[in-house]
Structure formats: structure tokens, C-alpha cells
N, C-alpha and C positions, 0 to 999 in steps of 0.2 A: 624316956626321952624327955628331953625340956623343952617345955613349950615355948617359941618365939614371941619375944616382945616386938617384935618387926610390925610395923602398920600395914595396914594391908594396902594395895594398890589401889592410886585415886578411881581407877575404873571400876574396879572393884567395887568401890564404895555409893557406885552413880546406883540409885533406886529406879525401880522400873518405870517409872513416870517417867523420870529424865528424860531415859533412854526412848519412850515416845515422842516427848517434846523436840529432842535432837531429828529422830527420824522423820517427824510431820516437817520440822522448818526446811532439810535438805528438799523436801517434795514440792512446798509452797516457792521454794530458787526455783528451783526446776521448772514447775509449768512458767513464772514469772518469764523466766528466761526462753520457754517456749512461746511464749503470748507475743513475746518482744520481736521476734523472728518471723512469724507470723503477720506482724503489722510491719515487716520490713521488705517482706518477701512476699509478694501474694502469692497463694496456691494455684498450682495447676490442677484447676478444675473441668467440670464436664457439666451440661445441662441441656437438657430437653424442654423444649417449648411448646404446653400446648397435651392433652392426655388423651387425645381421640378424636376432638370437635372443634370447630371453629370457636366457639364462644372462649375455649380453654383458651386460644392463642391469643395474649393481649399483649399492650408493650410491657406491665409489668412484670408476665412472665418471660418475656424477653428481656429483659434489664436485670432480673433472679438469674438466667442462665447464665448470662453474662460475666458475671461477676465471679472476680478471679480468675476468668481465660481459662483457654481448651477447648475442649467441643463444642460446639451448636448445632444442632437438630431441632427439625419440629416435626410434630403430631397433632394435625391440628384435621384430619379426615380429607384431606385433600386440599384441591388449590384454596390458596388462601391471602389476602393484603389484611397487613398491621399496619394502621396509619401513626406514628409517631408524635409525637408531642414537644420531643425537646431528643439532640445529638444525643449518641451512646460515645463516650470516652472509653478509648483502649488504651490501655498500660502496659500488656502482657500479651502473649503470644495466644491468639485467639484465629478460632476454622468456625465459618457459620456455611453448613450448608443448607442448603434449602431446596433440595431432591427434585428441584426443577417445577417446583407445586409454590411458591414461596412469594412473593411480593410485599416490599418496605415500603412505604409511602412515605414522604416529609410532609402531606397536605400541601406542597408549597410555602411554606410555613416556616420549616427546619431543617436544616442538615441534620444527616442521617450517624456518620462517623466523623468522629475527631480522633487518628493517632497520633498518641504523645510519646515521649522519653522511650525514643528505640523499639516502639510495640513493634508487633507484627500483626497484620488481621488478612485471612484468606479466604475468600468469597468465592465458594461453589454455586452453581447451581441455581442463581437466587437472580430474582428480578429487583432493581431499586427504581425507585423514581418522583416524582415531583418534589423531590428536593429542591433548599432555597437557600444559601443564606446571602446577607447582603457583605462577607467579607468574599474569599475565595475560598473553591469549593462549595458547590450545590448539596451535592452529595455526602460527599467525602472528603475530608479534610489530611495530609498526610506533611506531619511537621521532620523535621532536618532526621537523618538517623532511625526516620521508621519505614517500616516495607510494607505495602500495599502487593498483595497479588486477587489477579481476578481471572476467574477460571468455569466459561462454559455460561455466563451472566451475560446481563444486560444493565445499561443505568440510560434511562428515558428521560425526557420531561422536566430534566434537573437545571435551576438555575441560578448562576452569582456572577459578582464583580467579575473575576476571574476564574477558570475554569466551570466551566458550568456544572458537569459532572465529576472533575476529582481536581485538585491542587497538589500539588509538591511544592516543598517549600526549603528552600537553603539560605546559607548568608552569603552569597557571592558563586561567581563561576570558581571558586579554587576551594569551596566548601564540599563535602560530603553529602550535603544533599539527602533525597529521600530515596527510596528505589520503587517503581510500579513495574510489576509483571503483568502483563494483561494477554490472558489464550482462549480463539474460539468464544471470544466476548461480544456484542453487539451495543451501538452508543447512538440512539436519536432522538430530534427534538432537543436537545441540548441547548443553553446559550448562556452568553456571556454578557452582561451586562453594561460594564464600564466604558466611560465616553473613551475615545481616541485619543490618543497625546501628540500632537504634529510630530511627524516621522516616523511613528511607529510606536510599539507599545501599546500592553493591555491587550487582552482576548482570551483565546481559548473556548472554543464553545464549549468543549467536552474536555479537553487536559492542559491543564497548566503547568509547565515543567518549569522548575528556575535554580538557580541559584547550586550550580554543580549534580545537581538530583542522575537519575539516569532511567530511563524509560525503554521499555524492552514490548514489539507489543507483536503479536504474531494471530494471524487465522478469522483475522477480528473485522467487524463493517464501523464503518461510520456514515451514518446519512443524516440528511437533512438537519445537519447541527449548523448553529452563529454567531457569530462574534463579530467586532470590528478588526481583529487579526488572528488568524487561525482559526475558521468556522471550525475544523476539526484538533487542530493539536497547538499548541503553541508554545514554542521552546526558548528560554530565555537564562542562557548561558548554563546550558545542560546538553545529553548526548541523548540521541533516540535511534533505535534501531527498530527496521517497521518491516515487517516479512508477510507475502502470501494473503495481504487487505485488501480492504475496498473502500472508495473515500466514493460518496456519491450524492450530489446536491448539496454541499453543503458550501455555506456562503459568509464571505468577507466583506462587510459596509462601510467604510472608514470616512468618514466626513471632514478628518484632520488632515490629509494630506500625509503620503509617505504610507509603505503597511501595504497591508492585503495577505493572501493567501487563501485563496478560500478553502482549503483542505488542512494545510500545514504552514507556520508563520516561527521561522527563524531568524532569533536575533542573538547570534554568540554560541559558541558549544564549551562545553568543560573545560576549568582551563585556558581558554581561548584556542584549543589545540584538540578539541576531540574531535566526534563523528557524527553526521548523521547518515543513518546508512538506511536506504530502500531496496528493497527488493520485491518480485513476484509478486507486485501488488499494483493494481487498479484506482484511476484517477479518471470520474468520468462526472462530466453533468457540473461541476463545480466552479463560485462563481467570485469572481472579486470586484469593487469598483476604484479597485487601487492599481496594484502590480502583483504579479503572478494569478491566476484564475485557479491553479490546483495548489501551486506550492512557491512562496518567497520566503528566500535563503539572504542571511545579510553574516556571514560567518566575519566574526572577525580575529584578528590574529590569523595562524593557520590553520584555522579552523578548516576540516573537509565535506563534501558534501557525496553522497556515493549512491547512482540510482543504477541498476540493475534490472533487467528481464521485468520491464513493468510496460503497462500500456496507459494512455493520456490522451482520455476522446473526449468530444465535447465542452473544453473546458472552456473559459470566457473569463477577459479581463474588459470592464467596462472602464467608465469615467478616463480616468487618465488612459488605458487602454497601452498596457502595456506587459507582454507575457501572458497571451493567452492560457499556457501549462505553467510555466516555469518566469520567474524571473530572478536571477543571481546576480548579485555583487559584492565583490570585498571590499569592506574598509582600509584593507592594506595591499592590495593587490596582489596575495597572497596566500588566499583562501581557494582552494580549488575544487571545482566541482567536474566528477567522473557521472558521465552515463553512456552506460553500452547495453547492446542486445535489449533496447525499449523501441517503441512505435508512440509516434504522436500522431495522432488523426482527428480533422475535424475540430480543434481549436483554434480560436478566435482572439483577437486583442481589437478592440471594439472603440475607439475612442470620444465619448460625450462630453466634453471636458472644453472642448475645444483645441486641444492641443490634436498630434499625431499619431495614428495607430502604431503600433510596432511591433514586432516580434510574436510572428499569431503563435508560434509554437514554445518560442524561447527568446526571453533576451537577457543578454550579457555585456557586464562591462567590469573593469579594472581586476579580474580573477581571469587564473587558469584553467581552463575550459577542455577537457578531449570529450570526445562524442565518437564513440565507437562501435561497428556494427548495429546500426539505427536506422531506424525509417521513419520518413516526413511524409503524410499525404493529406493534401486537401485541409492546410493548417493555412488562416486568413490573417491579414492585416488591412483592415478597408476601412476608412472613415463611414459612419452610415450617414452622417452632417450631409446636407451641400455645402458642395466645396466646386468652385474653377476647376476647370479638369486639369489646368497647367499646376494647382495647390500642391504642392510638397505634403501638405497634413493630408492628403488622401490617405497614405498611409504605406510601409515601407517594410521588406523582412516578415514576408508571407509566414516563412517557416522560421526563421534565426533573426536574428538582429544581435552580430556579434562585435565582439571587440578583440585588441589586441589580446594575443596568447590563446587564441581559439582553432585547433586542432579536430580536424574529421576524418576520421578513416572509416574505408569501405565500408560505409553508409549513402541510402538511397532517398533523394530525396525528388520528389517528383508531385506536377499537380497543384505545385501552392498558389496563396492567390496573394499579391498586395494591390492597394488600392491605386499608388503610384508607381514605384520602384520595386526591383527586387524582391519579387516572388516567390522565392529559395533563399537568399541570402542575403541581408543586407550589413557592411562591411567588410572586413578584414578577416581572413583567415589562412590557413596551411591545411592543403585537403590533397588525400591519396587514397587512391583504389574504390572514386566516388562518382556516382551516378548524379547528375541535374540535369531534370530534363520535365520540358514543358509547365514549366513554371510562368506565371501572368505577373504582368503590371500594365496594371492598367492608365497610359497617359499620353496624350494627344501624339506623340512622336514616335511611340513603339521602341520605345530604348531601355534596356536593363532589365528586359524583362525575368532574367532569370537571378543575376547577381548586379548590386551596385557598385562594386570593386571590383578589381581585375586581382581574384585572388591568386595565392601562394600555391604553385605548382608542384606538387612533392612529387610528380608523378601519376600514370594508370587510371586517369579519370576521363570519364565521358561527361561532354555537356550538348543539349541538343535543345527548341533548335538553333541557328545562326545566320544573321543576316544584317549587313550592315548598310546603314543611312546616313549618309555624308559623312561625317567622322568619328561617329558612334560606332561601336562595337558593341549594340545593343544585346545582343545573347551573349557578349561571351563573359563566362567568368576564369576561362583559362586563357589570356592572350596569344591569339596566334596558332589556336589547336583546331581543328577540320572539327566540325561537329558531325557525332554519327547518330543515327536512332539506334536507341540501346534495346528496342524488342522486347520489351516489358510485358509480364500478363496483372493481370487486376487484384487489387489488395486484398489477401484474404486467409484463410486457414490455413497452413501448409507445413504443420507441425510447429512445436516450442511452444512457449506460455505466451507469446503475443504474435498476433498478426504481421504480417513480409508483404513483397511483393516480387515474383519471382521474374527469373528471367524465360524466356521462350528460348525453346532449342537451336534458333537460330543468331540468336545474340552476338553481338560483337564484345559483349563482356566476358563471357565463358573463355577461361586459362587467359586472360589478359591482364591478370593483377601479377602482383608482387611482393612481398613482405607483409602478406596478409595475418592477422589472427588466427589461432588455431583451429577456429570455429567459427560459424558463419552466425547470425542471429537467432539459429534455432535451434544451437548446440550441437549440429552437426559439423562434422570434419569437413574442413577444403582439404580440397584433389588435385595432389600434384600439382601443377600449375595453376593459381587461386585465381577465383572471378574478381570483377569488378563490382563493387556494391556490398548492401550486408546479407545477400541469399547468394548462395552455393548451387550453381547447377548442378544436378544429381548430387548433392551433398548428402543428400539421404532419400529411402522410400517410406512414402507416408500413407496411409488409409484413412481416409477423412468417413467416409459410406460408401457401403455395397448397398446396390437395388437387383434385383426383393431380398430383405434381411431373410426372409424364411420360405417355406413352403409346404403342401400337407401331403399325408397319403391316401388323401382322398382325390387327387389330382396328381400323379407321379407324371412326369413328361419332361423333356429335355431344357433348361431354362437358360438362358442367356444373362450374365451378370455382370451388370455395371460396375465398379471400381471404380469411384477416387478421391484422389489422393494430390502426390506431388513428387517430382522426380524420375517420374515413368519418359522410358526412353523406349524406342522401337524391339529392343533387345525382353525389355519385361515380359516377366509370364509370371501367369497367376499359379495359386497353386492351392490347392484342396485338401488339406489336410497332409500337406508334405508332398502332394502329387500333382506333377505339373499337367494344368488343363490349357488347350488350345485356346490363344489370346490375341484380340487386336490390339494394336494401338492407336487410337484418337487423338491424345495429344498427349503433352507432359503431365495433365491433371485428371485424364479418363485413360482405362482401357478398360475391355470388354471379354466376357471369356463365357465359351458357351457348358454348361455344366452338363454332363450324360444324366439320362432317366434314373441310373444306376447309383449314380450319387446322393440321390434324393429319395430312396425306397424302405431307406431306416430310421426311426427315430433318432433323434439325439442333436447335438450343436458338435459342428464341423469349425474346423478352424479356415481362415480362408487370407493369404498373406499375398503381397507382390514379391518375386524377387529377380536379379539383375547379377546375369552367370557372368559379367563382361565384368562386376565390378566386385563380385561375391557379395553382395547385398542384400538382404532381405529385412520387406517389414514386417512392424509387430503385427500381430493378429487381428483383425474383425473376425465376429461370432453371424455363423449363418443355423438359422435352428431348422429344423423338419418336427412338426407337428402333426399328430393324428389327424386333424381337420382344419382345412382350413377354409373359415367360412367368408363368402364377400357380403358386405348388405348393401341393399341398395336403398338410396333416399327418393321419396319420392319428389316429381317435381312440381315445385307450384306455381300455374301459369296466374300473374296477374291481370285482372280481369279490365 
């Protein structure tokens, strides 16, 4: 065979060296081009803070765990505060819990988080507080595009310009905004720093919402937080939705004129077209020296306002003295505010100012207003100045001070006080299947006492009482209608998430309505032919207490047991675990039923419900127990000598 003069292949030809030099440079790309990814992309990481002991948990190893997002835990032997020194910036999707053992401190000093560029940061379990800074956000700072959730926490003692405890921040109501989830969280001592801007503007004690952001906040307290608008929240053209809270003492100082809120302080929603939406949540004790004492809504566009099954005691508008709970107006006369199935009680509109008290419970002007299955009791408008008793600024719209487009149905209002006029109402409105009655104004001639207008008669309303002086038609707010007494019984428990005031069995309002809601104020069904008001005679049976919950078998003997409740008719009988026992009736809110020795001779918890064979009705259960022993102790008595 002849040997080839063929060259052999350039590969061939590459020495072993090469062929290392080739495969180290592919390796040195490589990591290159992983290093690059790496500084482009932070890792999702994990860290623990803290190996056992307190002294382990410092901010630097909190600032190690940190980095690069993902988990946070600590171990630090139990409860424990890390006092901070300077903000943690998030970038990346970060969960710090803190197992309910946890406390961040800012000293006052420092905010605690800055999120930037889209982060996420989700706060377990973890207590924050004396945060400070001098921009917005004490705490918490939350820029356009990031999300904020806070879950089973608290943020205390935190302070800034704006929002004291957390910021959101957008470029306009038609931006995207930040997002804050906040559940089962708790926010006091809060406040907000920044002077007042005439008309409004600036606050927040505890959240600063703005600029299209959207706030979602459920299960959560706010006390004793400040500002000069929105001791508790303050929304500036963003959308908040607030469930199943509690707003309590916290207060609105406004030295500029315009503003207030002492709970919540809205100026614009999303858009100019979003929501703010309440529900099942409590407004008590809270204070404004501006307008609104719980909540002032300024929606503009068609922005909505939307208050549901919430309760509004105690609240207080000083200084200008005006919306004791609520105060709303549209900028465009367009903006409309809904509230049904709420109770306002015991709010005040207080005016130091010198000007006129108004609207202890609400006042409204240039918005669309319905008020629907609601109760007003013992809501004031009184000047506490001296004033002439003939002074007009005594004060006016006990319970409302409405304006045109203001809609009431079968709602009860009763009890209110103003200082001059209209006790219940003062203005214009269109009311149907509504109670007013015994409503004060207080003023030398006894005129108006209940409304200042001869409102819009939609029909099925009772007003009481009436009586005319020269050519006043000082009680009436329906022209020309017979006043009856509606037979009321006293404000109080009687099923639903807020307090009613029912009717007595002998009512002129029981089956006297018509085109009533499907529901009366406490969720329960109208019957047939609908009452007058926002309670439902027998709309349902309710068990508020049985007396004695229990009894022992060291004492077996026949007991007699009080029930009540609400909606008990002559027809109810009690019944013992499915079994009807022999029952008096006392009234619509007791009956009495005598229990056999025989009922009581076994251990265990017995079920014990009303029910009503006329309407197929029964209630939910109260628990009666039988215990082995049941001991009394007596104290002894100490005569003073």
C-alpha cells in the first residue's frame, strides 16, 4: 500500500496544550457570563438572623440575611428589638417573619424599609416602630410599582411628613401606583408631621395613599394615630377598600382651614372614578377640628364612596364643627356616597370657631347621597359658645344636614339633638318607609323641631311629634301627614354587626311600608308586607343571653330560664335541645321558660334556641352547660366603721 502524502487534519495537528488552552478559555466565558447574570439578576435567597441568643441578632445580621430577597427568620432565643441605624432597601421579593417574638426599631431616627423598582416585601408576624423619617413614610417607604403586604403585625410610634407609619407613592391618580395589603394588623401612636395646606392636603398618621396606588386593609385596628388630615389613613387620588376595622381615638388638627377626618381623609380616588369602599367596621371616639370627626370624603370626578354594616359612636367634629361622623362633598356634584345597614350614635358636630354647628351625624352637599336601612340616635349639633337663644349658629341637623339629591329609605332616625333647628334633619331630601321621631331643637318658639324642610314624600313614613304655632308647622317634615308615635323600644343589641332600634309589638309601623329592601338592617328578611324603618318586626329570632348559662349536680331542681333576645312574639317557645319546653312571653326581647329537674341531671352542654311555629323560625343556638359542681362564694361584707 502507498503511503499518503495527504496532510493530516488541522485538528489533528493541535498539541495537547492547545487543546487545554481552548477548553480553560470556553470555562473563563462561561463563569464571565455567569458573574454578569448574577450582578443583573439578584438571587433568590434565604437567611436567618441571629444563632440562638439575643446578642446573635444585630442589624448586621439582619442586613446579611437580607441580601438578595427570600426568607427572613430569626433566632435570636426569644422576644427580641433590633434597633436600626439607617433604612433596609428592597429590590427583590422578600418575606421577613418574625414568629410574633420580633421588634424593629428606627430609634426614631430612621426609617426602617425603602421599596424600590417593583420589589415586594411581606411582613409577618413582626412588630416595627419608632420610625422617623423627615420625608414620607416613618416606617416604611413604598415607591410606584412595589407591593407592601402586612400580615398579623403592628407599626407603632412611627413618624414623618406624611404617613407616619407607611407611604405609597404614584405619579398622579391615572398612575399605577403602589399596592398595600394589610390583615389582622394593628397601627398606634402614629403621626404625621407636615403643616396643613389651606383646604386640605398633607396627613396621614399611619397611610399615605396617592397617586393611583390601591390599599386593601381588613381585620386591622387603628388607635390613637395624628395628623392634620387623616389621623388614620389618608387617600390622595387612590382607591381603599377597609373591612371588619376599627378606627378608635384617633385625631385630625388642621390649623389651615378646609380637611379634617379624624379616622380617614379623602381627596380624589383612582382615576377620578374609583372606590372607596367600607364595611363591617367601627368608627368610635374620633376627633376632627375641621370637618368630618370619623371620615371626610372630597371625591372628585365620579369618584364613589360606599359605607356598609359599620357602626359611628362618639365621634366629634370641633372648631368649624361640622360632620360629627361623616362629612362629603363632590367637586362635581357627582361623586356619590352610599351607606346602608350602619348606625350613627352619640356623634357630635361641636362648633368653636365661631361659626355654626351642623350635621352631628352627617353632612352633605353638591353629591348624590342614599342612606339606606340606617339608624340615627342621640347624634348632636349644639353650639357649646353662648349664643342668644334666637342665634341661628346654635346649631342645626342633629343627625344630617343634607343637600339636594339626598335619598332615605327605611331608615330610623330618632332622639337627635340640634341646638336650634332640625334635630333629625336639616334640608332637603326624598324619604320613604322612614321613621323621625322625637327629635329636639332647641329655640325660643319650638319650631322645626324635628326637620327644617318640608321634605320630599315618597311615601310610608311616620314623623312624631306635631304641633302647630301660628303658622309654623314646627314638627312636621312630611306636610300635611297626622303624626303617630311609632312605639319604639331602646337602642341596642338585637342581632347584625351594629346596633337597631326595634319596633314594639304594637307599632303603627309593622306591614305599613312598601317597596322595601330585601333586608332590614340586620340581614334579616321583611315579611310580607314591610315595616316602616330599618328593623323588621319579627324579621328574625335572636339570643342575645340566657340566665343561669349553667347549673350543677350537686343542686339538680327545676330552673326557670330567662331568654333574650329579639323578635319574640306570644306564639315563641323555647326549646331544649330540639324539645319544646313550657314558655312565657314578657315581651318582644324576654321570654321565660321553666326547665324540668330532669333536664339538668346529666352532665354536658345542652343546646337552647327560640322558635316561632306561626312563621317557621327558629334561632341560632345559646349553650346552657350542667357541671359536676356548682359552687357559690360569698364575699364577705365590710361595714365602714
Amino acid at each position: 500500500m502507498k503511503s499518503s502524502n495527504k496532510p493530516p487534519k488541522q485538528s489533528e495537528q493541535k498539541p495537547i496544550s492547545k487543546w487545554l488552552s481552548y477548553e480553560i478559555g470556553i470555562l473563563l466565558v462561561l463563569l464571565l457570563i455567569a458573574a454578569l447574570l448574577l450582578t443583573t439578576k439578584p438571587a433568590q435567597g434565604a437567611g436567618v438572623v441571629g444563632s440562638g441568643t439575643p446578642g446573635s441578632c444585630t442589624e448586621a445580621a439582619l442586613t446579611t440575611a437580607l441580601s438578595g430577597g427570600g426568607s427572613v427568620s430569626f433566632n435570636c432565643g426569644g422576644s427580641h428589638t433590633i434597633t436600626l441605624t439607617s433604612q433596609k432597601t428592597i429590590n427583590s421579593s422578600t418575606t421577613i417573619n418574625g414568629g410574633g417574638q420580633i421588634t424593629l426599631s428606627g430609634g426614631d431616627t430612621t426609617r426602617l424599609f425603602n421599596l424600590q423598582n417593583g420589589a415586594s416585601l411581606t411582613l409577618q408576624a413582626i412588630t416595627l416602630r419608632d420610625g422617623y423619617s423627615s420625608g414620607d413614610g416613618g416606617a416604611i417607604y413604598v415607591e410606584r410599582l412595589s407591593t407592601l403586604t402586612l400580615t398579623n403585625s403592628a407599626i407603632n410610634s412611627s413618624t414623618a411628613a406624611n404617613g407616619g407609619a407607611i407611604a405609597l407613592n404614584g405619579w398622579g391618580s391615572s398612575d399605577a401606583g403602589g399596592t398595600l395589603i394589610v390583615t389582622n394588623s394593628s397601627f398606634s401612636g402614629n403621626s404625621s408631621t407636615a403643616n396643613a395646606i389651606p383646604g386640605g392636603g398633607n396627613g396621614g398618621g399611619v397611610l399615605y395613599v396617592t397617586g393611583g396606588s390601591t390599599a386593601t386593609v381588613s381585620g386591622s385596628t387603628f388607635s390613637g394615630n395624628s395628623s392634620v388630615n387623616g389621623g388614620g389613613i389618608h387617600i390622595l387620588g387612590a382607591n381603599l377598600t377597609v373591612t371588619d376595622s376599627t378606627f378608635t381615638g384617633n385625631s385630625a388638627n388642621n390649623t389651615a382651614g378646609g380637611g379634617g377626618g379624624g379616622a380617614i381623609y379623602v381627596d380624589g380616588t383612582k382615576n377620578l372614578s374609583g372606590v372607596i369602599d367600607i364595611s363591617l367596621s367601627t368608627f368610635s371616639n374620633n376627633q376632627s377640628n375641621q370637618l368630618g370627626g370619623a371620615i371626610f370624603t372630597f371625591p372628585e370626578g365620579t369618584g364613589s364612596v360606599l359605607i356598609d354594616q359599620s357602626l359611628f359612636d362618639g365621634n366629634s367634629a370641633t372648631g368649624v364643627g361640622q360632620g360629627g361622623a361623616i362629612y362629603h362633598q363632590s367637586a362635581t356634584s357627582n361623586g356619590p356616597l352610599s351607606i346602608s345597614n350602619s348606625t350613627f350614635m352619640n356623634n357630635n358636630a361641636h362648633a368653636t370657631n365661631g361659626g355654626a354647628s351642623s350635621g352631628g351625624a352627617l353632612w352633605l352637599l353638591d353629591a348624590p347621597v342614599t342612606i339606606t336601612s340606617s339608624t340615627f340616635v342621640a347624634n348632636d349639633a349644639t353650639t357649646p359658645l353662648p349664643l342668644a337663644a334666637d342665634d341661628w349658629r346654635r346649631g342645626f341637623g342633629g343627625a344630617i344636614r343634607s343637600s339636594d339629591a339626598t335619598t332615605i329609605v327605611n331608615s330610623t332616625i330618632v332622639n337627635n339633638t340640634a341646638g336650634f333647628v332640625g334635630g333629625a334633619i336639616a334640608g332637603p331630601a326624598t324619604v320613604r318607609n322612614t321613621i323621625i321621631a322625637n327629635n329636639d331643637g332647641d329655640n325660643p318658639w319650638d319650631i322645626q323641631e324635628n326637620c327644617t324642610d318640608v321634605l320630599t314624600n315618597a311615601g310610608h313614613n311616620i314623623q312624631f311629634p306635631q304641633k302647630t304655632t301660628g303658622n309654623w308647622n314646627d314638627y312636621e317634615c312630611f306636610g300635611g301627614q297626622t303624626a303617630v308615635n311609632p312605639q319604639i323600644g331602646t337602642l341596642g343589641n338585637y342581632g347584625g354587626p351594629t346596633p337597631t332600634v326595634p319596633l314594639l309589638a304594637s307599632s303603627p309601623a309593622i306591614n305599613a311600608g312598601s317597596s322595601c329592601p330585601a333586608t332590614d338592617q340586620r340581614g334579616f328578611a321583611r315579611n310580607g308586607v314591610c315595616d316602616i324603618g330599618a328593623y323588621e318586626f319579627g324579621g328574625g329570632l335572636i339570643i342575645t343571653s340566657i340566665t343561669p348559662p349553667w347549673s350543677g349536680l350537686n343542686n339538680v331542681q327545676d330552673v326557670t330560664l330567662t331568654v333574650q333576645g329579639a323578635g319574640f312574639t306570644a306564639s315563641t317557645i323555647v326549646r331544649w335541645n330540639g324539645a319544646n319546653r313550657t314558655t312565657t312571653y314578657v315581651s318582644p326581647f324576654v321570654v321565660t321558660a321553666v326547665l324540668p329537674a330532669t333536664d339538668l341531671d346529666t352532665l354536658g352542654n345542652y343546646s337552647v334556641t327560640v322558635y316561632d311555629p306561626a312563621r317557621s323560625l327558629e334561632s341560632d343556638p345559646a349553650t346552657f352547660t350542667v357541671v359536676t359542681q356548682l359552687v357559690e362564694t360569698f364575699l364577705p361584707v365590710v361595714v365602714r366603721p
